[in-house]
C-alpha positions as CSV (number, residue, x, y, z in Angstrom):
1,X,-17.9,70.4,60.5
2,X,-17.5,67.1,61.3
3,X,-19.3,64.2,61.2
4,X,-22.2,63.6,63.7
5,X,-22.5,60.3,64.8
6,X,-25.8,60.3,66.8
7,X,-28.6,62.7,67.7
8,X,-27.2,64.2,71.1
9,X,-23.7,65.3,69.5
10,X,-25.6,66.6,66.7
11,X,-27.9,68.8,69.1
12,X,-24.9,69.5,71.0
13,X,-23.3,71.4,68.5
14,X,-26.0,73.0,66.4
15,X,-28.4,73.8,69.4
16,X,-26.1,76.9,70.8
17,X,-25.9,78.6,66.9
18,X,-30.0,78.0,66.6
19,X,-30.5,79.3,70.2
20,X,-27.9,82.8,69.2
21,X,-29.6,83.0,66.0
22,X,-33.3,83.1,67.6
23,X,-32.5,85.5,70.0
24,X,-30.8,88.1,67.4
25,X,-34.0,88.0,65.3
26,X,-35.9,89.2,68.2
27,X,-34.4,91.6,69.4
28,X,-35.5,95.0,68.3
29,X,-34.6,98.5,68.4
30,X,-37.2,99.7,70.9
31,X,-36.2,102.5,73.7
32,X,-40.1,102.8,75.2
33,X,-42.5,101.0,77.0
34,X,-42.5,97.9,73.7
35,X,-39.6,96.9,75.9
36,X,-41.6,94.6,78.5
37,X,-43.0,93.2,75.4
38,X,-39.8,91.9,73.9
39,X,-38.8,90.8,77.8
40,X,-41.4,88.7,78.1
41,X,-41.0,87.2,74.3
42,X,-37.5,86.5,75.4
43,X,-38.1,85.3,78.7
44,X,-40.3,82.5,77.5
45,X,-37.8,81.9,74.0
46,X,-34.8,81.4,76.4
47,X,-36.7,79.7,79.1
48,X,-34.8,76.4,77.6
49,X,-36.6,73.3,76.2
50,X,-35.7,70.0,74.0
51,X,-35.6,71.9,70.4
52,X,-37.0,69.1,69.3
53,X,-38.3,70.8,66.1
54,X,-35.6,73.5,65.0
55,X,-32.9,70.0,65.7
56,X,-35.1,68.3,63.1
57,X,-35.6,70.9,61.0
58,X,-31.3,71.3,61.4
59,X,-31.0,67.8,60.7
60,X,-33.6,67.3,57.5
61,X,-31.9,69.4,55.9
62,X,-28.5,68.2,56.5
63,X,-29.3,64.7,54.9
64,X,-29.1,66.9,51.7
65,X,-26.7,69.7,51.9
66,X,-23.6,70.3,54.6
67,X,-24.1,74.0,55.3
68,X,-27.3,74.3,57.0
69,X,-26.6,78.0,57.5
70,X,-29.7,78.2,54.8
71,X,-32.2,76.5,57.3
72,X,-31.6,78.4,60.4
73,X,-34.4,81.1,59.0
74,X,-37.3,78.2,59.2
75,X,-35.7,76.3,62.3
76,X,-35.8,79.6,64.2
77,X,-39.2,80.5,63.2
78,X,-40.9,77.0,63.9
79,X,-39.5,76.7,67.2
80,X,-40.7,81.0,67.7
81,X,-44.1,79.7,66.6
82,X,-44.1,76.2,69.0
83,X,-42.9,78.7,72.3
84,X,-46.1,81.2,71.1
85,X,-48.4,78.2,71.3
86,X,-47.0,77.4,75.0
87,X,-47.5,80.4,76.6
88,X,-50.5,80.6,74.9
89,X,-51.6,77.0,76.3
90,X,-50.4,77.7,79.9
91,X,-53.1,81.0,79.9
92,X,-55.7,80.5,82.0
93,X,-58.3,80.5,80.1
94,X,-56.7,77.4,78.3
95,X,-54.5,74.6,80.3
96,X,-54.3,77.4,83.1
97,X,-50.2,76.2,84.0
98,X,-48.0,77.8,86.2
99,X,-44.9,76.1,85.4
100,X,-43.2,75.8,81.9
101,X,-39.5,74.5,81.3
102,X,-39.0,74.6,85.2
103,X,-39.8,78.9,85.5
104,X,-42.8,80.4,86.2
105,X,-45.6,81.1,83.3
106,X,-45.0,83.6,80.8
107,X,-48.6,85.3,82.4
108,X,-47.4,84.5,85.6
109,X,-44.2,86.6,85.3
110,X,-45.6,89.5,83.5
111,X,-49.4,89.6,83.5
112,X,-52.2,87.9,80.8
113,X,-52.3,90.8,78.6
114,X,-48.9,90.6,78.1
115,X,-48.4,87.3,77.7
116,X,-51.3,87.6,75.3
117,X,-49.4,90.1,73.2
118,X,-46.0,88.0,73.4
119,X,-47.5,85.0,71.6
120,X,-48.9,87.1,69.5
121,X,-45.7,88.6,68.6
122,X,-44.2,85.2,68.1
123,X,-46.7,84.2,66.2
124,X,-46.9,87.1,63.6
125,X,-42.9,87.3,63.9
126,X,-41.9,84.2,62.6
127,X,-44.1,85.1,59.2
128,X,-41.7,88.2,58.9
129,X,-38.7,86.3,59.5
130,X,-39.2,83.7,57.0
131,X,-40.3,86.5,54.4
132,X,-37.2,88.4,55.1
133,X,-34.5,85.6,55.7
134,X,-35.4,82.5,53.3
135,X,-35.0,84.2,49.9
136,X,-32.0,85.3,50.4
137,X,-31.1,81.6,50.2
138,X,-34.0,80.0,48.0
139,X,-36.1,81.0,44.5
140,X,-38.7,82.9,45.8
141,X,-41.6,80.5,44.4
142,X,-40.4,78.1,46.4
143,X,-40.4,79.9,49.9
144,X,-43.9,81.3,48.7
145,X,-45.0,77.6,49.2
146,X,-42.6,76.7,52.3
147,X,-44.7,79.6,54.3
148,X,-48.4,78.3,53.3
149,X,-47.3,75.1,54.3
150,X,-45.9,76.3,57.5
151,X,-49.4,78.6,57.7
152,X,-50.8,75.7,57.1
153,X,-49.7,73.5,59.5
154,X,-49.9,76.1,61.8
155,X,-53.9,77.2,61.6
156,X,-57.4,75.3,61.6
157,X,-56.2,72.4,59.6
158,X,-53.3,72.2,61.9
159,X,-51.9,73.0,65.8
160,X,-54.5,75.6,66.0
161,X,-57.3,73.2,65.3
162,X,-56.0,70.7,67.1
163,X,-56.1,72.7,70.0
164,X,-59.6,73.3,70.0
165,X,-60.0,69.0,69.7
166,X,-57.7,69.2,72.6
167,X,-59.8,71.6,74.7
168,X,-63.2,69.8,74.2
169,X,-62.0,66.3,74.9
170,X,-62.4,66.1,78.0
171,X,-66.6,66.5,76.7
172,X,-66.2,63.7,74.4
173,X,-66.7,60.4,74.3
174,X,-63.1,58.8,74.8
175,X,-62.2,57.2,70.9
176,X,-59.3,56.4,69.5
177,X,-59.7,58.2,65.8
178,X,-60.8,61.3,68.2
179,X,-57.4,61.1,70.4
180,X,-55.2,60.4,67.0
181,X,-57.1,63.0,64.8
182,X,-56.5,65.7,68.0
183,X,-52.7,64.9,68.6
184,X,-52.3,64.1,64.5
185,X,-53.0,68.0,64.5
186,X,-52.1,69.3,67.8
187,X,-48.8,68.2,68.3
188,X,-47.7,66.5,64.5
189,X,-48.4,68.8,62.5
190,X,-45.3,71.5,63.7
191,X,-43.0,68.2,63.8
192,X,-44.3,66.8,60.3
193,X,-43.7,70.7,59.6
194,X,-40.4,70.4,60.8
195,X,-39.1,67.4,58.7
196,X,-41.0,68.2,55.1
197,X,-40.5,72.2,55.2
198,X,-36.6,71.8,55.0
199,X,-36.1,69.1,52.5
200,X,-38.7,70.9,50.2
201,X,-36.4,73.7,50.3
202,X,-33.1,71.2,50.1
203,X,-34.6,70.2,46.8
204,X,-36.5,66.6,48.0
205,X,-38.2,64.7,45.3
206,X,-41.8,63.9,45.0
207,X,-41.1,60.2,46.3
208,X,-38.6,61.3,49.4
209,X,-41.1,63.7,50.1
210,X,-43.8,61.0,50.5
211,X,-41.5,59.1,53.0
212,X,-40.5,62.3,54.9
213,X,-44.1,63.0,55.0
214,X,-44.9,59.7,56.9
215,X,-41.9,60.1,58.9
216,X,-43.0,63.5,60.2
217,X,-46.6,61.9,60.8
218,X,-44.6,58.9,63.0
219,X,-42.5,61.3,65.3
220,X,-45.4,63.5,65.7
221,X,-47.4,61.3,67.2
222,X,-44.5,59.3,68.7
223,X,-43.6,63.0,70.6
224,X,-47.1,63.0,72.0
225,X,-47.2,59.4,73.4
226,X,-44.3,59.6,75.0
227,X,-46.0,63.2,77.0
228,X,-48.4,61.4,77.6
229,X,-47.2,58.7,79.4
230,X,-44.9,61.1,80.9
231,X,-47.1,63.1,82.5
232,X,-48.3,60.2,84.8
233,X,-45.0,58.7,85.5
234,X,-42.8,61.8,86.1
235,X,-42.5,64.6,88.9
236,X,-43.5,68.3,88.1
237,X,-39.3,68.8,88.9
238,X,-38.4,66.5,86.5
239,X,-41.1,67.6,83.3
240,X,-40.5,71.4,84.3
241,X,-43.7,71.5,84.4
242,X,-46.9,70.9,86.1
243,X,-47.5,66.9,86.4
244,X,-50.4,65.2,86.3
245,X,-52.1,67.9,84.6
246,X,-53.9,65.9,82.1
247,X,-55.6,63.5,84.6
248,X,-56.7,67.1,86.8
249,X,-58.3,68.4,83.6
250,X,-60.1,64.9,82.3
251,X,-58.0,65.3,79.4
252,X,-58.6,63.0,76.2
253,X,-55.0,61.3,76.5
254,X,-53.2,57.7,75.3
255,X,-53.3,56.6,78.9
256,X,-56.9,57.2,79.2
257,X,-57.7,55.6,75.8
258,X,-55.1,53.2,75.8
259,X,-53.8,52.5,79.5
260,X,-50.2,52.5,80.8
261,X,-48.9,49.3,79.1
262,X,-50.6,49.4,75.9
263,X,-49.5,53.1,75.4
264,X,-45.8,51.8,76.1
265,X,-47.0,49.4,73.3
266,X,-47.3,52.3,71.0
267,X,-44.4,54.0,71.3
268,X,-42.1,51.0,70.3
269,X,-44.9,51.2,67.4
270,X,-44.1,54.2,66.3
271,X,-40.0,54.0,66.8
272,X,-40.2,51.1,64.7
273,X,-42.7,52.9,62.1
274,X,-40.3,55.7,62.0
275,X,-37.2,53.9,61.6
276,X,-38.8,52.2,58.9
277,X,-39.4,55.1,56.7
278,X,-35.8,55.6,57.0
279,X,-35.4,52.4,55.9
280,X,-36.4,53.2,52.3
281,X,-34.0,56.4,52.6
282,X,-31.4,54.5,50.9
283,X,-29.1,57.3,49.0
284,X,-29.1,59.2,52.8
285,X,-27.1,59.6,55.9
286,X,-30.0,58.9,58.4
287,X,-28.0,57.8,61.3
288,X,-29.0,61.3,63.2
289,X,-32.4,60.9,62.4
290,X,-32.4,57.7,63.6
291,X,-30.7,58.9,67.2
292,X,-33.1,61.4,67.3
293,X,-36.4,58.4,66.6
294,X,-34.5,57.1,69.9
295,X,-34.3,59.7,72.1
296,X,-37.8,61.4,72.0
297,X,-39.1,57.5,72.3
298,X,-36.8,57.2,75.4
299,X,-36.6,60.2,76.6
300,X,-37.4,61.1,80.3
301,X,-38.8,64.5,80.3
């Protein structure tokens, strides 16, 4: 393979194997009525999107070892888990959304309880996957920890929880530790996921952990600046998805905290905070990380 010199001809290439590879892991051998279930999985999995996460997870991992045939397991199953906790989100008895990635809803096209049951699916699938797929590539102790983590990450003291934060703000009194410890959870803790999970398994140290760690944190939060600023300067056509949303629902957001220009203020915060950490990354190619830092700071949609 050769060598990648920035984030976009990095995605270009590896987003088509980790896009095959997710949708051969769900799909299943079932000739009766299971089949609307795995339809609607599908419909949301290839309804498109950034791949922000499995990219990262892709791209972690490469800093460490060329074939990153080993990763694909955990890249597939965090962005599985990230398109459960959409249509999840867009239910309405949550964010109540009728638009995702440009389509309709997952409940809109096939009903609540199904959609119910799809990111339920998701959910409970990606557990299987890892379980099956990771040791066949990694000591078993070691994938053991890899899917607490990614349990972790993904529960109460995680996106889960942060949901609930996320739900409630609007009932809060607007604070800043409130909006970072919400978003911190919500939306960074899947992309901190995404950065740690594969260089644990590529064999990090203690110390590069520590950095990849903090890096994760940046781009985490980083991710949900930029959406939120986004969602008040952007069309519904352009996001693929409803606009203006937040403001609708008196959700706790940067630009209610923050304003407009002070939450542009924090994203170049956060690029440079991120590019930092990969700074002290010294013995590592981090030039696609580094595209990648760029592009969800700059990004458009």
């Amino acid at each position: 393979m050769a060598k990648m010199n920035d984030f976009h001809q990095f995605a270009e290439y590896h987003r088509p194997i980790i896009e095959a590879y997710m949708i051969d892991t769900i799909s299943f051998s079932v000739n009766d009525e299971r089949r609307k279930l795995e339809h609607a999985m599908k419909y949301s999995v290839q309804a498109g999107g950034k791949r922000i996460r499995p990219l990262i997870a892709t791209a972690t991992y490469s800093m460490f070892h060329r074939d990153v045939s080993p990763i694909l397991p955990l890249a597939a199953a965090i962005e599985l888990l990230h398109t459960y906790s959409l249509i999840h989100d867009d239910l309405p008895s949550m964010d109540n959304d009728v638009l995702r990635r440009g389509l309709p809803t997952c409940h809109v096209q096939f009903g609540e309880d199904i959609a119910i049951l799809a990111g339920d699916t998701l959910n409970t699938f990606t557990f299987e996957l890892l379980a099956d797929r990771l040791p066949l590539y990694f000591p078993a102790a070691t994938v053991l920890d890899v899917i607490r983590r990614f349990a972790h990450a993904s529960g109460i003291a995680g996106m889960s929880g942060g949901q609930v934060l996320d739900l409630i703000g609007s009932t809060v009194q607007a604070s800043e530790s409130y909006l970072f410890q919400t978003h911190a959870l919500k939306t960074g803790a899947l992309l901190s996921a995404s950065v740690t999970l594969p260089a644990i398994l590529a064999g990090a140290s203690p110390s590069e952990l520590t950095v990849l760690n903090l890096f994760g944190d940046h781009i985490g939060q980083l991710f949900q600046i930029v959406d939120d600023l986004l969602d008040v300067t952007q069309t519904s056509e352009n996001l693929g998805k409803s606009a203006q949303k937040d403001i609708e629902q008196n959700k706790l957001t940067y630009i209610r905290v923050f304003g407009i220009d002070a939450t542009r203020e924090l994203i170049s915060k956060y690029i440079a905070e991120a590019h930092a950490c990969l700074d002290s990354l010294t013995n590592f190619d981090t030039v696609v990380l580094r595209s990648m830092v760029d592009y969800i700071g700059d990004r458009q949609a």
